[in-house]
N, CA, C and O atoms as a CHARMM CRD file, in Angstrom:
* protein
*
  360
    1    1 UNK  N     13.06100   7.85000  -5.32800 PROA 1      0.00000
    2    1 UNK  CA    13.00300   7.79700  -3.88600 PROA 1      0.00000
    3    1 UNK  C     13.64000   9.07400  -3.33600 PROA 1      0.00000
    4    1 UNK  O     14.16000   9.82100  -4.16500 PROA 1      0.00000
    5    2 UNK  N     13.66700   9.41000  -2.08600 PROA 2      0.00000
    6    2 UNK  CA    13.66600  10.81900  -1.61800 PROA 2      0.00000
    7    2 UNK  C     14.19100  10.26800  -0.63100 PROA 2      0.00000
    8    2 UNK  O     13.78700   9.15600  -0.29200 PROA 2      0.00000
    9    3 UNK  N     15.37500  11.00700   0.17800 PROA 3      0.00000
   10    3 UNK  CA    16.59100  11.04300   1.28600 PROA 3      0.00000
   11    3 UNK  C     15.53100  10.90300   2.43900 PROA 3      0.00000
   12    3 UNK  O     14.58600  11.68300   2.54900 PROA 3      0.00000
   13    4 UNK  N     15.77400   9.78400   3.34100 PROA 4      0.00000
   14    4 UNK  CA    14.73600   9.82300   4.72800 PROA 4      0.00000
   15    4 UNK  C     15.34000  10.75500   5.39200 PROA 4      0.00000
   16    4 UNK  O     14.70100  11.02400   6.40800 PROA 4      0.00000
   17    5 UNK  N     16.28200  11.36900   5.27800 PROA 5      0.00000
   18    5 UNK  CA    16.85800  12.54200   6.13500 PROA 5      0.00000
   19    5 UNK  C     16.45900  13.87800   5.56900 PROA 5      0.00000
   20    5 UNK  O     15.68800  14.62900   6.16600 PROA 5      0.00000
   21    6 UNK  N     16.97100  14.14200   4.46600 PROA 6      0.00000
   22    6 UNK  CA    16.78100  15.74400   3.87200 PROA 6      0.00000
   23    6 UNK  C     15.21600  15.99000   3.19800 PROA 6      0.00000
   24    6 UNK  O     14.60400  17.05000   3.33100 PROA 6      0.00000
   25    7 UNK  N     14.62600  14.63700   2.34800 PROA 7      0.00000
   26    7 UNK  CA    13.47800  14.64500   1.43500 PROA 7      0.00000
   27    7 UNK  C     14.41000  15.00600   0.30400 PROA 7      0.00000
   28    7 UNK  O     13.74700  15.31800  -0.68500 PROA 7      0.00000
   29    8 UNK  N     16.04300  15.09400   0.04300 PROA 8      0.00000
   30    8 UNK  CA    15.91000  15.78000  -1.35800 PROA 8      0.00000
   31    8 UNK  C     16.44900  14.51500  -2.48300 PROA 8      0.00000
   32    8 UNK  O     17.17300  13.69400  -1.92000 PROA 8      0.00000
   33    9 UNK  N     16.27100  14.31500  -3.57200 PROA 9      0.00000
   34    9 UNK  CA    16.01500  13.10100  -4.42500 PROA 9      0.00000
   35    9 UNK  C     17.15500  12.00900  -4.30500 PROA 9      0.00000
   36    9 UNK  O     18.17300  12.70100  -4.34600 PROA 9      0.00000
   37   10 UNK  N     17.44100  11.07000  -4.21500 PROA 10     0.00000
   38   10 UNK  CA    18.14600  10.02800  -3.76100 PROA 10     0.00000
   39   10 UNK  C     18.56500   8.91800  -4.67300 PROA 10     0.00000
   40   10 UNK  O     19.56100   8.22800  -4.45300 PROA 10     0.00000
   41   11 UNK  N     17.60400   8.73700  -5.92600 PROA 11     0.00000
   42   11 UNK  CA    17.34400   7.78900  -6.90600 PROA 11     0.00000
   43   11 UNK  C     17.03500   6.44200  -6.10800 PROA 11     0.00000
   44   11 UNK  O     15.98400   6.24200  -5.49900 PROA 11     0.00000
   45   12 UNK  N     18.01200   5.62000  -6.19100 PROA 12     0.00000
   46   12 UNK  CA    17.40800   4.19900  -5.58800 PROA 12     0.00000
   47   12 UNK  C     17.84100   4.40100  -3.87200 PROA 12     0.00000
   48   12 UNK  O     16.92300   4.02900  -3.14100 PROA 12     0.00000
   49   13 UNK  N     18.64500   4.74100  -3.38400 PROA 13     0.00000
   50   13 UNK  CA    19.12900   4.88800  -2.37800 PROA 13     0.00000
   51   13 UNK  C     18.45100   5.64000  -1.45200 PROA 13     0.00000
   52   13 UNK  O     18.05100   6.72500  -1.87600 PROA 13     0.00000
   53   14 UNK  N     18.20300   5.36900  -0.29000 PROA 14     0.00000
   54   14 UNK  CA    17.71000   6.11000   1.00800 PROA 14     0.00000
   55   14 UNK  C     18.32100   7.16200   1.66200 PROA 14     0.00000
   56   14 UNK  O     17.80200   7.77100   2.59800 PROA 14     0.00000
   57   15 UNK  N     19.72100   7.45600   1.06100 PROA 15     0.00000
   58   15 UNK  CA    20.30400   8.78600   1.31700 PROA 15     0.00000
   59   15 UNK  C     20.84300   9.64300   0.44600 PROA 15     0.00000
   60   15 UNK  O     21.66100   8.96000  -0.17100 PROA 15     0.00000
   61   16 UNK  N     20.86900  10.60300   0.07700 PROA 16     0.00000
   62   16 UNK  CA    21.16300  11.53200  -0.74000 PROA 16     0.00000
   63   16 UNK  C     22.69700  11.78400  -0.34800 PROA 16     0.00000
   64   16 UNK  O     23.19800  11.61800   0.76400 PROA 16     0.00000
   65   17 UNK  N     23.34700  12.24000  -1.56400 PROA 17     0.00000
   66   17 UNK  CA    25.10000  12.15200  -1.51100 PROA 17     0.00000
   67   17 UNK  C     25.49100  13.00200  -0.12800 PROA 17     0.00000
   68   17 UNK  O     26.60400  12.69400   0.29800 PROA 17     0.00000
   69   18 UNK  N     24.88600  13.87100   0.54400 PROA 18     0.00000
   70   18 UNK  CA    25.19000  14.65300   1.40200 PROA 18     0.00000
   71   18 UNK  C     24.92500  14.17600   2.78000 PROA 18     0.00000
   72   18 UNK  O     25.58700  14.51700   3.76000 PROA 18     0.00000
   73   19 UNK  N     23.85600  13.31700   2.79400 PROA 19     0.00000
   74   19 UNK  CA    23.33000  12.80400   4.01500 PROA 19     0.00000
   75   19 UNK  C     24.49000  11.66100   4.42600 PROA 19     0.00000
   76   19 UNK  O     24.95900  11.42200   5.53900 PROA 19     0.00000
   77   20 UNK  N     24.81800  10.96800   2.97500 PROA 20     0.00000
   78   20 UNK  CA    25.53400   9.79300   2.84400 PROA 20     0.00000
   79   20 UNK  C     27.05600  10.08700   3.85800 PROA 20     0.00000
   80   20 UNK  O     27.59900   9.56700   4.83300 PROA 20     0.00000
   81   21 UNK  N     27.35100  11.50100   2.72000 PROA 21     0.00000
   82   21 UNK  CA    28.73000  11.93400   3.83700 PROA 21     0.00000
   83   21 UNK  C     28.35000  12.16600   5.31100 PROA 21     0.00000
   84   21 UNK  O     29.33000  12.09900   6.05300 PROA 21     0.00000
   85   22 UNK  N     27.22700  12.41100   5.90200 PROA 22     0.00000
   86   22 UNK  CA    27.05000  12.58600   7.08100 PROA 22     0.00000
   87   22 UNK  C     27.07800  11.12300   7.97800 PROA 22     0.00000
   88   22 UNK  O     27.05800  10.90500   9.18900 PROA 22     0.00000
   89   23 UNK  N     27.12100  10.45300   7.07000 PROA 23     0.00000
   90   23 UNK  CA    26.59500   8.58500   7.68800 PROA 23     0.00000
   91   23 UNK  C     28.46300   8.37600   7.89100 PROA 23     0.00000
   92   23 UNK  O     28.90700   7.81100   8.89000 PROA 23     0.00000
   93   24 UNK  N     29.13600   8.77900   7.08200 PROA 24     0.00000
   94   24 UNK  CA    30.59200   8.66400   7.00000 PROA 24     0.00000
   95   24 UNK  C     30.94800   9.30200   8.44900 PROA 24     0.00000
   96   24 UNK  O     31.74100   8.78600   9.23700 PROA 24     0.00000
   97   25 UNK  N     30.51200  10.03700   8.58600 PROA 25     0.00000
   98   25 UNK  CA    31.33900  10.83600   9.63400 PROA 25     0.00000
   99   25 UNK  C     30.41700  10.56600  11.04500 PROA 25     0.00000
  100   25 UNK  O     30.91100  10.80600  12.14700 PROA 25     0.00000
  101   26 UNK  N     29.30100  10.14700  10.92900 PROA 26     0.00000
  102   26 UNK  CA    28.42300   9.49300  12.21700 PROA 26     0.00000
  103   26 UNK  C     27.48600  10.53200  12.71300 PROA 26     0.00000
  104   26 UNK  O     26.75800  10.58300  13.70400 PROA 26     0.00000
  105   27 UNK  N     27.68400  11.21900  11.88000 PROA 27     0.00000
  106   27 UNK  CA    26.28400  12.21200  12.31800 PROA 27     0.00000
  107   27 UNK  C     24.58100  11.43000  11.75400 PROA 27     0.00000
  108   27 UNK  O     23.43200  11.64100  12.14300 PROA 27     0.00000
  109   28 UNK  N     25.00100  10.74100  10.97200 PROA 28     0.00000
  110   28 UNK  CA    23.81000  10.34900  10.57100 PROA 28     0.00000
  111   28 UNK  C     23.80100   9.08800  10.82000 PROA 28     0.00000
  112   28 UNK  O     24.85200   8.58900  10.41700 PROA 28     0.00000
  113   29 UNK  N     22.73000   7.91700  11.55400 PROA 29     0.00000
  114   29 UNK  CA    22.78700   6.30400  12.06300 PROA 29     0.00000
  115   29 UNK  C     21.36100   5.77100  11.80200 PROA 29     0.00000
  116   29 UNK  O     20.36600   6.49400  11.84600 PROA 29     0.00000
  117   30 UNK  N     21.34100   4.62400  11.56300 PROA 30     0.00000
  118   30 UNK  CA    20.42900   3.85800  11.56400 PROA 30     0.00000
  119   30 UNK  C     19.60900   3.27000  12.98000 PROA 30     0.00000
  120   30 UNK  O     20.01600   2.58100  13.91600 PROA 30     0.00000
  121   31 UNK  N     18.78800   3.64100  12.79500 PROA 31     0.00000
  122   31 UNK  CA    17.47500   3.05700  14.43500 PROA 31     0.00000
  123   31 UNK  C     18.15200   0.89200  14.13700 PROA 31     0.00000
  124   31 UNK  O     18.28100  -0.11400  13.44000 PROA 31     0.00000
  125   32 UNK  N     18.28100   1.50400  15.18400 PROA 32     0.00000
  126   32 UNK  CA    18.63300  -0.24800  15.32500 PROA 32     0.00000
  127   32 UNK  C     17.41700  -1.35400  15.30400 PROA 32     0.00000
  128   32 UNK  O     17.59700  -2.34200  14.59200 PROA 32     0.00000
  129   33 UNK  N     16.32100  -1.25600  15.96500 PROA 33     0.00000
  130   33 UNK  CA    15.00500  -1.79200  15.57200 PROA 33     0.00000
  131   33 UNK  C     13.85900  -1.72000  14.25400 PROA 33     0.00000
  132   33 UNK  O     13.30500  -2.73800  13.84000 PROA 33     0.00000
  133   34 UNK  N     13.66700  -0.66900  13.81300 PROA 34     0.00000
  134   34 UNK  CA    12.96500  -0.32800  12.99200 PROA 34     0.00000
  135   34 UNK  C     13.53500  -0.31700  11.42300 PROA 34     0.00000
  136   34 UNK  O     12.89100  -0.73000  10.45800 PROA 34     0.00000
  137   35 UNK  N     15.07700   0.32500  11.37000 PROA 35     0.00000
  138   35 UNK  CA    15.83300   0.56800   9.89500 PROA 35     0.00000
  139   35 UNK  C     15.63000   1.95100   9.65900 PROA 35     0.00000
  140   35 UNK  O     16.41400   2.51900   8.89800 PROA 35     0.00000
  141   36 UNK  N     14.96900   2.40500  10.03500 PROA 36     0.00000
  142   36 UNK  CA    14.87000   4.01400   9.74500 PROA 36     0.00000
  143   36 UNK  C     16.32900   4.96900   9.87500 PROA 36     0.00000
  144   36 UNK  O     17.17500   4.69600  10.72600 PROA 36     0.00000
  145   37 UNK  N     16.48500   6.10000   8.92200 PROA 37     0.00000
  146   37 UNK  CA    18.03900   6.73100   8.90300 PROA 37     0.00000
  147   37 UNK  C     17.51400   7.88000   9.80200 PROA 37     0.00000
  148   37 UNK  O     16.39600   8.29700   9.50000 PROA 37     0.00000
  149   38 UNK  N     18.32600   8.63700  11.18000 PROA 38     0.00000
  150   38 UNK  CA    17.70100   9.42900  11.68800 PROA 38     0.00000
  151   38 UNK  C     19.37800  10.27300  12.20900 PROA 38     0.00000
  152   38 UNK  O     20.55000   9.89800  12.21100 PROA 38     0.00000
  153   39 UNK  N     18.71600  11.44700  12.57000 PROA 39     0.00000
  154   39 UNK  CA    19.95200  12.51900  12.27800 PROA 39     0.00000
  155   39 UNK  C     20.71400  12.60900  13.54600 PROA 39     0.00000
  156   39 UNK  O     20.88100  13.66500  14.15500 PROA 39     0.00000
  157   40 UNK  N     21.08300  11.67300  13.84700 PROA 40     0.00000
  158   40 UNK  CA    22.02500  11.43400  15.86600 PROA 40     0.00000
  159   40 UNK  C     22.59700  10.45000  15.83900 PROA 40     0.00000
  160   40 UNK  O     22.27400   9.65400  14.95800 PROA 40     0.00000
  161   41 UNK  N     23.71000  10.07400  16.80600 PROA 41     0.00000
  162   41 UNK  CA    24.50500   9.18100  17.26800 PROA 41     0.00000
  163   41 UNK  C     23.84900   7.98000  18.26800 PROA 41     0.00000
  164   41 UNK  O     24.43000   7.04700  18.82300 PROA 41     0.00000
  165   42 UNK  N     22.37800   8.36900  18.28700 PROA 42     0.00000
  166   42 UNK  CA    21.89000   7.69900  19.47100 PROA 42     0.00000
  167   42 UNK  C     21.46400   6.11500  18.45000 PROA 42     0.00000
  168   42 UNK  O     21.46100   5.88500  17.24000 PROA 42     0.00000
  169   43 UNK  N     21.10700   5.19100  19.81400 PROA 43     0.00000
  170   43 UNK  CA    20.80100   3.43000  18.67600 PROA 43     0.00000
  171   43 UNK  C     19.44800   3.76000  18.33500 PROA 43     0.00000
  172   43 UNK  O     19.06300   3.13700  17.34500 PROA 43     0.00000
  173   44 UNK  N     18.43500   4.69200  18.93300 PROA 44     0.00000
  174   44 UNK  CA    17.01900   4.07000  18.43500 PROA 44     0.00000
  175   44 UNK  C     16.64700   5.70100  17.93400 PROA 44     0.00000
  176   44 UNK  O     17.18400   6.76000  18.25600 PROA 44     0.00000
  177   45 UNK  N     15.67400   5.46000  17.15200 PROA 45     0.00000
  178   45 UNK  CA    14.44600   7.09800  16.88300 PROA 45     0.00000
  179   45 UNK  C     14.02600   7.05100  17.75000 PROA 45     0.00000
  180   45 UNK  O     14.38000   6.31800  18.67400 PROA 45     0.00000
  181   46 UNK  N     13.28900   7.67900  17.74900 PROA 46     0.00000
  182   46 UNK  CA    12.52900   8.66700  18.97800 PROA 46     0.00000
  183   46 UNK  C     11.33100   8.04700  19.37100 PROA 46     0.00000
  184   46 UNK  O     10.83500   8.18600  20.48900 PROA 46     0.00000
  185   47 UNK  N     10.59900   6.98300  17.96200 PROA 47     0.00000
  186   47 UNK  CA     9.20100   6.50700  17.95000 PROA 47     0.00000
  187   47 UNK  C      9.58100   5.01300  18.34700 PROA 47     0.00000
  188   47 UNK  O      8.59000   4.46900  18.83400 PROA 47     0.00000
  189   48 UNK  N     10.74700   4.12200  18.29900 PROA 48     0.00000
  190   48 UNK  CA    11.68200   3.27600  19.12200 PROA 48     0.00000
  191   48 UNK  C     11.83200   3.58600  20.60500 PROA 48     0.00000
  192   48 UNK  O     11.62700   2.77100  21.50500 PROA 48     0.00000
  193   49 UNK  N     12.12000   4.54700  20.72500 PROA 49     0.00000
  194   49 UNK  CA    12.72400   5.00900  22.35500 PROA 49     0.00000
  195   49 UNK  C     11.65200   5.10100  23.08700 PROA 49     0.00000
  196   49 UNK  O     11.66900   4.65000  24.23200 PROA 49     0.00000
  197   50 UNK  N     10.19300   5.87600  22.40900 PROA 50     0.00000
  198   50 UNK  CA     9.13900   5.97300  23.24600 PROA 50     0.00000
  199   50 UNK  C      8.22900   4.36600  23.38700 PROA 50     0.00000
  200   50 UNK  O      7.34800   4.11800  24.21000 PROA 50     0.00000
  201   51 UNK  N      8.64800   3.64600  22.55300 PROA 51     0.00000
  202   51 UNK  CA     7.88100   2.04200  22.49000 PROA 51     0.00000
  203   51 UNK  C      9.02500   1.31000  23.76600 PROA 51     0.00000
  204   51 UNK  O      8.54600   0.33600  24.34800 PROA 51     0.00000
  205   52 UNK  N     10.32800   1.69900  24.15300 PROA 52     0.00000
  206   52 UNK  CA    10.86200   0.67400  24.66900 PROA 52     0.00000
  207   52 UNK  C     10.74300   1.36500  26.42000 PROA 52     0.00000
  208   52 UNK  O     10.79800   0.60000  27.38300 PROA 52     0.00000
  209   53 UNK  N     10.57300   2.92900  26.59500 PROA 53     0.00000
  210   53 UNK  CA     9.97600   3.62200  27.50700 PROA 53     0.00000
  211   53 UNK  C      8.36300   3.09000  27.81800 PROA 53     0.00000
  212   53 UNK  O      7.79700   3.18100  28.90800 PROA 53     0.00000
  213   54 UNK  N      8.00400   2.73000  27.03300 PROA 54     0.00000
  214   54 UNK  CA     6.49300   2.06000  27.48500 PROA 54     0.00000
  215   54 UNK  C      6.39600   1.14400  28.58100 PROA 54     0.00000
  216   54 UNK  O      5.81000   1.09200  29.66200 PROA 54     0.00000
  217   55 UNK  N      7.57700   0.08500  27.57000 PROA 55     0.00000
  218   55 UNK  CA     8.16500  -1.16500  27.75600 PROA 55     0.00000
  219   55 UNK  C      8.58200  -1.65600  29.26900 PROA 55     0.00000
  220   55 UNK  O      8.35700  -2.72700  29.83200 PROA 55     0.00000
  221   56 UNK  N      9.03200  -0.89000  29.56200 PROA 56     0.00000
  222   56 UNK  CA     9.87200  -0.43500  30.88400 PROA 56     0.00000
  223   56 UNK  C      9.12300  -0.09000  31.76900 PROA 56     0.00000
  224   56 UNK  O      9.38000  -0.49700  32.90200 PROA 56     0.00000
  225   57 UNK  N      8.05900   0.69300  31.57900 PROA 57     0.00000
  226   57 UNK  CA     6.74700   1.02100  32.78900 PROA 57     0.00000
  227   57 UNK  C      5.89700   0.13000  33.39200 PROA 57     0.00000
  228   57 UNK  O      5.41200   0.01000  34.51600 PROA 57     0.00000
  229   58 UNK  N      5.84300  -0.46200  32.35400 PROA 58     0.00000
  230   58 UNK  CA     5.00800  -1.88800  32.44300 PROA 58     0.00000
  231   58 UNK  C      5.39700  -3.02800  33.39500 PROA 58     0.00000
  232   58 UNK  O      4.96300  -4.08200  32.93100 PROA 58     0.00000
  233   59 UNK  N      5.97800  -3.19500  34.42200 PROA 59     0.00000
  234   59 UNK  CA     6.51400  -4.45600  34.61800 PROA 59     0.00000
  235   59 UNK  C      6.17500  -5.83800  34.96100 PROA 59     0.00000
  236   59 UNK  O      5.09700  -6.30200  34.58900 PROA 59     0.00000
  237   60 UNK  N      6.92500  -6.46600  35.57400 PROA 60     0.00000
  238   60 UNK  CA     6.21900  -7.78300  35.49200 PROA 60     0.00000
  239   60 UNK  C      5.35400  -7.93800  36.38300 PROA 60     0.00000
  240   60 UNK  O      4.61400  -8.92100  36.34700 PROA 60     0.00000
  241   61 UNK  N      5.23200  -6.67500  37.71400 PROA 61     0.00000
  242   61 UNK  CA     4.36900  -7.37500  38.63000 PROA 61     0.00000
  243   61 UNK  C      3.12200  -6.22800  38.82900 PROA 61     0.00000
  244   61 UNK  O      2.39400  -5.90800  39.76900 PROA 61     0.00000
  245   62 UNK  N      3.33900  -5.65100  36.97200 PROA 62     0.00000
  246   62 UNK  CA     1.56500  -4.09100  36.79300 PROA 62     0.00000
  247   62 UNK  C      1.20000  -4.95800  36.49700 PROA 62     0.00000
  248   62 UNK  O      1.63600  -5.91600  35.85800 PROA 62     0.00000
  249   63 UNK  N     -0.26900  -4.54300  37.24800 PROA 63     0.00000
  250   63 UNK  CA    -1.35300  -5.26400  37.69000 PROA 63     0.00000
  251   63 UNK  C     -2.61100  -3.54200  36.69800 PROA 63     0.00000
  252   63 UNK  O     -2.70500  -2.31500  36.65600 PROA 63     0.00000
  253   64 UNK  N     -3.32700  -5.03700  36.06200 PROA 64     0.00000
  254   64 UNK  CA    -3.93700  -3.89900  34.80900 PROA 64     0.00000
  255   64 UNK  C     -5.26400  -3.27600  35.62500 PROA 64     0.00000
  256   64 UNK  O     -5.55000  -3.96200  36.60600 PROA 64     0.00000
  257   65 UNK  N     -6.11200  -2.13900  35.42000 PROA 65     0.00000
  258   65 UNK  CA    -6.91700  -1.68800  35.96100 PROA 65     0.00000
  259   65 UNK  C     -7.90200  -2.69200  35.49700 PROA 65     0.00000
  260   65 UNK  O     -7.61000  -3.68600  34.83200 PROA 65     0.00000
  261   66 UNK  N     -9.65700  -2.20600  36.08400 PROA 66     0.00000
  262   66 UNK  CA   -10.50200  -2.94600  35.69800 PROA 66     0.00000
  263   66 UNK  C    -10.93600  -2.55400  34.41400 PROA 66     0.00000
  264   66 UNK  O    -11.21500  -3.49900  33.67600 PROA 66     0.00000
  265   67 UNK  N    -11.11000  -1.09900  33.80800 PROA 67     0.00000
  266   67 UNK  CA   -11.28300  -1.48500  32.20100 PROA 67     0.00000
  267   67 UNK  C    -10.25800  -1.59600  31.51600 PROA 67     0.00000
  268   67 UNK  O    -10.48100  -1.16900  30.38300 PROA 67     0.00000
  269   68 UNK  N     -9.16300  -1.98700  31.64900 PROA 68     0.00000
  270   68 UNK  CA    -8.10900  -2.26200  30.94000 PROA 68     0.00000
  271   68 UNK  C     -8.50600  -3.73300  30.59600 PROA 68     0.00000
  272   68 UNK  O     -8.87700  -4.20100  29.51900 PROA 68     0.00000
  273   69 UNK  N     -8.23600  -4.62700  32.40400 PROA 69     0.00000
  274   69 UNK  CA    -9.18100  -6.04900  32.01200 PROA 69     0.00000
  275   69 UNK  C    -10.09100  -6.24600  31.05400 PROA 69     0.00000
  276   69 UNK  O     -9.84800  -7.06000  30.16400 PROA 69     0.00000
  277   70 UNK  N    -11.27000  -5.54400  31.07700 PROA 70     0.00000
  278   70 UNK  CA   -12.38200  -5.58900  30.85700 PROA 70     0.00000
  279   70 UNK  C    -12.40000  -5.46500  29.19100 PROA 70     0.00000
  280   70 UNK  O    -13.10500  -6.08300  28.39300 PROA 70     0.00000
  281   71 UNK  N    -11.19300  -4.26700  28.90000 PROA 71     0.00000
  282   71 UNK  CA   -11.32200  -4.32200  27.15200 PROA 71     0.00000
  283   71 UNK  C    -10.82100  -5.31900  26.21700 PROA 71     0.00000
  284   71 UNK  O    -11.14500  -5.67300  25.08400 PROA 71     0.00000
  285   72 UNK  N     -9.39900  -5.85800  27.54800 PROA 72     0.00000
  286   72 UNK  CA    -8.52900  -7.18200  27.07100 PROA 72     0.00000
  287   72 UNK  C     -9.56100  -8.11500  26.94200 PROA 72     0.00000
  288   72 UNK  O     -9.48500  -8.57400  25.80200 PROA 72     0.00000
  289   73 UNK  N    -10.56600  -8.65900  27.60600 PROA 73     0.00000
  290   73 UNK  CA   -11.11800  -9.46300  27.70900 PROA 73     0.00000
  291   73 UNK  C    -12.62200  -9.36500  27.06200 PROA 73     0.00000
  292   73 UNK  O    -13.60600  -8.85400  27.59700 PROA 73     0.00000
  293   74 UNK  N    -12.54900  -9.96100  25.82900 PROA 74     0.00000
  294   74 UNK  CA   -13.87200 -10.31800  25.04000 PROA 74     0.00000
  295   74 UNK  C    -14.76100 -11.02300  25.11200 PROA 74     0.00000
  296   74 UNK  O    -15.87600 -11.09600  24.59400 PROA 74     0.00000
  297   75 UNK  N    -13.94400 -11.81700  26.12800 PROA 75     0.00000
  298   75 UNK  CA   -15.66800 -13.42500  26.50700 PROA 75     0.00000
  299   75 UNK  C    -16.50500 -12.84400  27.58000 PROA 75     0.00000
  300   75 UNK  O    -17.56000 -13.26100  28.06000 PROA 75     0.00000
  301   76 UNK  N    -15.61700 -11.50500  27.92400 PROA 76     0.00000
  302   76 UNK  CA   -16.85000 -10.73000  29.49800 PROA 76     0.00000
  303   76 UNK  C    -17.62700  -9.57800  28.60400 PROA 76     0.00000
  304   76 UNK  O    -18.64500  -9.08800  29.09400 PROA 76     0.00000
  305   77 UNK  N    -17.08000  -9.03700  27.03100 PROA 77     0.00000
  306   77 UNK  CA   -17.69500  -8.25700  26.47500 PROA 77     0.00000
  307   77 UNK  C    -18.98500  -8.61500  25.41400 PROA 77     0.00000
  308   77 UNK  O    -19.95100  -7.92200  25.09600 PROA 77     0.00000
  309   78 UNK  N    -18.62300  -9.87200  25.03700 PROA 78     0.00000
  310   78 UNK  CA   -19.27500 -10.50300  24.32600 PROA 78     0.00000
  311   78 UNK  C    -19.43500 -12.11000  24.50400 PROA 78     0.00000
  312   78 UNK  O    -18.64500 -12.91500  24.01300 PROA 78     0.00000
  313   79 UNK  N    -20.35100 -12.39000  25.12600 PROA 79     0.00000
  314   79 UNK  CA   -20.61500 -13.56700  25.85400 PROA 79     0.00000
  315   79 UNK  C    -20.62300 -14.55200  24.74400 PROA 79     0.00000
  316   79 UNK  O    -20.97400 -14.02300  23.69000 PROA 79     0.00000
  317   80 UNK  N    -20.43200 -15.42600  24.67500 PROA 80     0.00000
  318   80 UNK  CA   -21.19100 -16.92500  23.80500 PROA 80     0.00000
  319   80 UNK  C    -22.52800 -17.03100  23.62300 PROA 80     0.00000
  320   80 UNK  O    -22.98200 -17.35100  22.52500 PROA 80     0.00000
  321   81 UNK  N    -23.63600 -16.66600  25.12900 PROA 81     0.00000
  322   81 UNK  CA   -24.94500 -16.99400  24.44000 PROA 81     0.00000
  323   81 UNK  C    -25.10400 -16.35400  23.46400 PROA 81     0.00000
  324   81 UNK  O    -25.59600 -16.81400  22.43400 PROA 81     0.00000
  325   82 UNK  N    -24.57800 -14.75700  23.66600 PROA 82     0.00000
  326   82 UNK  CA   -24.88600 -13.99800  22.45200 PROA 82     0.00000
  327   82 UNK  C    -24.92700 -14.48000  21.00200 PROA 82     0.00000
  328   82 UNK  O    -25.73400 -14.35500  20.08100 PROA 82     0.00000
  329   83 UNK  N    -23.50500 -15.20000  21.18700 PROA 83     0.00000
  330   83 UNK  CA   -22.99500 -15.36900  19.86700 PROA 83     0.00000
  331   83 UNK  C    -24.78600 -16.69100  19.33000 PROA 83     0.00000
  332   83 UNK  O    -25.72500 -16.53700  18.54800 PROA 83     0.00000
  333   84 UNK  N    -24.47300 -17.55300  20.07100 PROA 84     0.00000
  334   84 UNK  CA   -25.94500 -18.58700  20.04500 PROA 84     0.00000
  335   84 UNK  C    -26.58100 -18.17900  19.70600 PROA 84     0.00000
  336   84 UNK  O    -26.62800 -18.43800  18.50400 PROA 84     0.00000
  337   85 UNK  N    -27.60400 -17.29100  20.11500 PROA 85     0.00000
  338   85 UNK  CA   -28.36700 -16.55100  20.09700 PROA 85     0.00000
  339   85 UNK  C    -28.83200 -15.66600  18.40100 PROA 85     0.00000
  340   85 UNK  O    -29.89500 -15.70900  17.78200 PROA 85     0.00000
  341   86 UNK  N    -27.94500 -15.16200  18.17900 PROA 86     0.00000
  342   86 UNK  CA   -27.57800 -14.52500  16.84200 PROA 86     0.00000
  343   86 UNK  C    -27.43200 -15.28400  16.10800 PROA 86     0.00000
  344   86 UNK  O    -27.74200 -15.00300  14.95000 PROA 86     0.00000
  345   87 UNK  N    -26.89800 -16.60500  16.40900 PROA 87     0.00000
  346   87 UNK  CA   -26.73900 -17.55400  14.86700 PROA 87     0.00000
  347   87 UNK  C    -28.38600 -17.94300  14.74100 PROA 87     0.00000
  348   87 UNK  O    -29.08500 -17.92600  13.72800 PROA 87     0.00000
  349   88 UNK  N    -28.73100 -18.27600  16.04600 PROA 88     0.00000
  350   88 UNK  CA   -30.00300 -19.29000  15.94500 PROA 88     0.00000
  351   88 UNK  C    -30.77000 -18.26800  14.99700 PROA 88     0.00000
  352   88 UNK  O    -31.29200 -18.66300  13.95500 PROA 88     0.00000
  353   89 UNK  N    -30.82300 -16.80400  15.44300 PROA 89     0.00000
  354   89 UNK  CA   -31.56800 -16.30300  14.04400 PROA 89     0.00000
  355   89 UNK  C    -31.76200 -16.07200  12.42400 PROA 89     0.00000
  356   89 UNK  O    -32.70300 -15.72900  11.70900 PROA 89     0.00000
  357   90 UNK  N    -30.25400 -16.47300  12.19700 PROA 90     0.00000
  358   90 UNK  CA   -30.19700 -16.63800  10.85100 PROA 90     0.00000
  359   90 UNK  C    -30.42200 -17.93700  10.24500 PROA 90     0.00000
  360   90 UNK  O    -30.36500 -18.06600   9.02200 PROA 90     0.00000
């Protein structure tokens, strides 16, 4: 296995002896959601921070466009007769 921080060889462990001392001293932390080892003091990575920034835009009272609706919604994309229709031919 290979250091998620440096890439340099690790054996069973996810940090390499150097990264490890960096986890000692807090330069190096774990994403609090995901488990990933990432090189800051901050709680989340970056690919965490931009999912909970999504999160946050969204609120309770966005109201989705019409093809947003339209893609959420499969019984207006693909009707039932269809489906009928297609079986009756096989």
């Amino acid at each position: 296995m290979s250091c998620q921080i440096c890439g340099a060889k690790s054996g069973y462990y996810p940090l390499c002896k150097d990264c490890f001392k960096l986890r000692d001293k807090g330069e190096v932390t774990k994403c609090g959601h995901c488990g990933i080892w990432k090189k800051d003091a901050k709680p989340l990575c970056y690919e965490c921070w931009l999912k909970e920034q999504d999160k946050k835009k969204k609120s309770s009272t966005y109201k989705k466009s019409k093809s947003e609706a339209e893609e959420d919604d499969f019984r207006k994309k693909f009707p039932s007769q269809c489906y009928l229709f297609h079986q009756l031919q096989f």
